[in-house]
NUSE-695273 format. One record per residue (C-alpha): residue number from 1; residue in one letter; z, y, x. Coordinates in steps of 0.1 Angstrom, whole numbers, always signed. Layout:
! NUSE-695273
 pos code    zz    yy    xx
 NUM    a     Z     Y     X
...
//
This chain:
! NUSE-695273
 pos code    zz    yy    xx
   1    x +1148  +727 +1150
   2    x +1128  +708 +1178
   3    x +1096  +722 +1178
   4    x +1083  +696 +1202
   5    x +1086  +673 +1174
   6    x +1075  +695 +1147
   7    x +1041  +700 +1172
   8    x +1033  +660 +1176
   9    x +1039  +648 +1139
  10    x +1017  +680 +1131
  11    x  +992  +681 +1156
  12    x  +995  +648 +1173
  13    x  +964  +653 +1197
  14    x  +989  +680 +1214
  15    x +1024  +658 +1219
  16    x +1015  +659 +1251
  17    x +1026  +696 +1255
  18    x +1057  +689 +1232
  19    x +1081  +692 +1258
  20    x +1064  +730 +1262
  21    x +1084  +739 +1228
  22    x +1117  +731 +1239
  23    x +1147  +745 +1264
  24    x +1134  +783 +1259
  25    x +1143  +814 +1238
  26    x +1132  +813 +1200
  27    x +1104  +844 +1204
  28    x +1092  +823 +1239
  29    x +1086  +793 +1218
  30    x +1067  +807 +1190
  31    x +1043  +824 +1220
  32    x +1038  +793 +1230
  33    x +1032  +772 +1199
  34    x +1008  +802 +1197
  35    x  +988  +798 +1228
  36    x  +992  +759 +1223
  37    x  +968  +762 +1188
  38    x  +943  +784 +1203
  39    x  +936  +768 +1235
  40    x  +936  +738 +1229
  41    x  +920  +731 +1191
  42    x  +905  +769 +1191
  43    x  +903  +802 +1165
  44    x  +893  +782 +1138
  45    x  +922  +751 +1141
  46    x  +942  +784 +1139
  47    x  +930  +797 +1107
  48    x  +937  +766 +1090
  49    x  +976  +765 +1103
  50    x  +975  +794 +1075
  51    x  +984  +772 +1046
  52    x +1002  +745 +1063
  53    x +1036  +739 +1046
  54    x +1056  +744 +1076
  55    x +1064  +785 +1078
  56    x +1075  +777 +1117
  57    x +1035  +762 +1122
  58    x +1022  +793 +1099
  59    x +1043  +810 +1130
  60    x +1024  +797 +1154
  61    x  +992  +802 +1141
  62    x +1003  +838 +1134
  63    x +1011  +840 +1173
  64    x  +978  +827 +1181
  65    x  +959  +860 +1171
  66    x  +981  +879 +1193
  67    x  +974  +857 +1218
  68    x  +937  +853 +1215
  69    x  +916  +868 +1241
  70    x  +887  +899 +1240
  71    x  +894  +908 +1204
  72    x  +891  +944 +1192
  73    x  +922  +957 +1173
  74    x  +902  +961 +1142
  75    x  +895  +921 +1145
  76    x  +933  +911 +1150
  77    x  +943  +926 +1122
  78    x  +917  +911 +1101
  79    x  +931  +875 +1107
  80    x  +970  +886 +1110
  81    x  +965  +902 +1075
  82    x  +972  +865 +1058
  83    x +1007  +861 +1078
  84    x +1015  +898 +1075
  85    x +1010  +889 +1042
  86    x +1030  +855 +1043
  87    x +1054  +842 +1012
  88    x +1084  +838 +1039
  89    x +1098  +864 +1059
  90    x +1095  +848 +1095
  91    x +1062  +842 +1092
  92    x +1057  +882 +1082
  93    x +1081  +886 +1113
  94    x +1064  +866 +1142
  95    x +1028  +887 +1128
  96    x +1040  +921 +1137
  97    x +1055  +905 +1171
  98    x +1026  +890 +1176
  99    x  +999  +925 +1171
 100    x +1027  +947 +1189
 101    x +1015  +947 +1227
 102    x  +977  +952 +1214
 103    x  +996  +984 +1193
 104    x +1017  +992 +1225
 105    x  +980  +991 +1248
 106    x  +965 +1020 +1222
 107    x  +993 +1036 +1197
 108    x  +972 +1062 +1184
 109    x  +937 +1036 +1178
 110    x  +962 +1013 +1158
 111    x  +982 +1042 +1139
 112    x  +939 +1051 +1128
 113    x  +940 +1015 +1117
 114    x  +965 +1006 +1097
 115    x  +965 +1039 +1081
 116    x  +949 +1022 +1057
 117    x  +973  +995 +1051
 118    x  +997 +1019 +1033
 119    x  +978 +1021 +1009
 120    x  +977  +985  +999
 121    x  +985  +969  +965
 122    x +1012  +941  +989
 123    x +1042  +961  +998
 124    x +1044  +928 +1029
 125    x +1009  +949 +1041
 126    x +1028  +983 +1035
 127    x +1059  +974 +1053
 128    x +1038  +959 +1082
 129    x +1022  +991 +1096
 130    x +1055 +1007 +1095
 131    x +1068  +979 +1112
 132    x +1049  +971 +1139
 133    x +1046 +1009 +1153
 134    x +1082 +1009 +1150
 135    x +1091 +1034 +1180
 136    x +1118 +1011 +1193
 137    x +1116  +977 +1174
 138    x +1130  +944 +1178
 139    x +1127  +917 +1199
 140    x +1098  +938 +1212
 141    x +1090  +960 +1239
 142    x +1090 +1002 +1232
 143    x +1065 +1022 +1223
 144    x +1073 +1047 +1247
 145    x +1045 +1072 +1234
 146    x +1062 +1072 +1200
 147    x +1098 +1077 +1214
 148    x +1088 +1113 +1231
 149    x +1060 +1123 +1203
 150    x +1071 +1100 +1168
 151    x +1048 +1126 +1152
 152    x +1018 +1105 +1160
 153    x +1033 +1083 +1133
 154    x +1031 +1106 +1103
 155    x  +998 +1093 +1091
 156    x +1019 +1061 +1083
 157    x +1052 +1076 +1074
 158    x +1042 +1104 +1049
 159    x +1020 +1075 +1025
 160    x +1052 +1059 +1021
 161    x +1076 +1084 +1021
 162    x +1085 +1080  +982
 163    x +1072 +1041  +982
 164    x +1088 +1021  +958
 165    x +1093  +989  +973
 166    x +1127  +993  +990
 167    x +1113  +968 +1010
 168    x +1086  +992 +1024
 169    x +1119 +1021 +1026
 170    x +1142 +1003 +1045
 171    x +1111  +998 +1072
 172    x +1101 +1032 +1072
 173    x +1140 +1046 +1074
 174    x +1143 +1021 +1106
 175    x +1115 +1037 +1119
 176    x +1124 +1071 +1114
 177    x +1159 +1057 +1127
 178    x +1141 +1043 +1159
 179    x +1131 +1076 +1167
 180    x +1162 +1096 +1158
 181    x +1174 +1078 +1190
 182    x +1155 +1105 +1214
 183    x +1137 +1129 +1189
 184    x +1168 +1136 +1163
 185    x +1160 +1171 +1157
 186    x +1124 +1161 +1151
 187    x +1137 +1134 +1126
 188    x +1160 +1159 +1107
 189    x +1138 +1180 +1102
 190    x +1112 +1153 +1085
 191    x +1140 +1145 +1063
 192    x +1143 +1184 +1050
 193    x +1109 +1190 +1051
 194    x +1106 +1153 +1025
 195    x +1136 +1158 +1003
 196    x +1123 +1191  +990
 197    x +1106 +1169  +966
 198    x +1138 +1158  +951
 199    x +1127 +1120  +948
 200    x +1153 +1094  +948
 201    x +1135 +1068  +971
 202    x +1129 +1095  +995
 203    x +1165 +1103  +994
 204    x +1173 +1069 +1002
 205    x +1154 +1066 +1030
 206    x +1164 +1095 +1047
 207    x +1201 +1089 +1041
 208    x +1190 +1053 +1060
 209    x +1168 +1073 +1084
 210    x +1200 +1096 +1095
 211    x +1225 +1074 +1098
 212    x +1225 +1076 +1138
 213    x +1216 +1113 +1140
 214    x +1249 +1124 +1142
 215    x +1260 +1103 +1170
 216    x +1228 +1113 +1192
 217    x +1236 +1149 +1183
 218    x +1274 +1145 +1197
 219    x +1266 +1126 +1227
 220    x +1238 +1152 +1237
 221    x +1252 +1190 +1224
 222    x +1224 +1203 +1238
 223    x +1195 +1189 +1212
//
């Protein structure tokens, strides 16, 4: 897709900056539709690229709170909950990219959070607070806090430890896999510790949740 294009026959006041969204990575474009929308037409402009048709524009505007200057945590995630929350998977995906470096800045104020996200009626708003505290993630940078202490992520993990979406499970088992990476005893022993309740969605996550264990374990004996 040309995204210059898609900018000017959206927002043609901006086609001056069209040639911004081309010749870069995909994640590099998105930040930039995303810094295009709020500086130039502002918060609000933003708010209302929410129900445009386009899910590459919902991107944008989903980038834009990411990008958005002096807001508390508590405020971003008030105005990423619609795209967290999004009909279309990308959109859901550029959200959690763009909250991570505000989670990476304070991992244990955002795990406080969006505690209270796993408790929501939208598995999209379960799946997200797993996702963007994912130790490791993609496309993103690491939470380096959660690689050497993952247990700071149990007020997330344990509220969805038997969730029924396997939506919600296969985010919660990459996370758990994430951390596996560098704390594998620490993840095994979750996995014991959960399956003592017998439940066949825990089971399935953990199963996903181990899958690397073994090959951490034989490349470091010592663990």
């Amino acid at each position: 897709m040309d995204m210059g294009n898609l900018l000017s026959f959206q927002f043609p006041e901006l086609a001056d900056h069209a040639n911004d969204l081309r010749n870069a990575g995909l994640v590099a474009r998105m930040r930039a539709g995303g810094r295009l929308l709020h500086d130039e037409l502002g918060l609000g402009a933003v708010m209302d690229a929410s129900i445009v048709t386009s899910d590459t524009v919902r991107g944008w505007a989903a980038m834009s709170v990411g990008h958005a200057p002096g807001l508390a945590f508590d405020r971003r995630l008030e105005l990423i909950r619609a795209f967290a929350d999004d009909a279309h998977f990308a959109v859901r995906e550029w959200a959690w990219l763009s909250i991570r470096p505000h989670v990476a800045e304070d991992v244990h104020g955002a795990v406080v959070a969006l505690t209270e996200w796993t408790r929501d009626p939208s598995e999209r708003l379960r799946r997200f607070a797993t996702e963007v505290t994912r130790p490791r993630g993609v496309w993103s940078v690491h939470l380096r806090v959660l690689k050497s202490t993952p247990e700071i992520g149990l007020p997330l993990l344990e509220p969805l430890r038997a969730d029924p979406s396997r939506y919600v499970q296969d985010s919660v088992a990459n996370w758990l896999n994430d951390a596996s990476k560098s704390q594998p005893v620490w993840v095994r022993e979750v996995c014991e510790r959960w399956r003592a309740a017998e439940d066949p969605r825990t089971e399935r996550i953990c199963r996903r949740a181990l899958r690397s264990v073994g090959q951490v374990v034989a490349s470091h004996p010592d663990l």
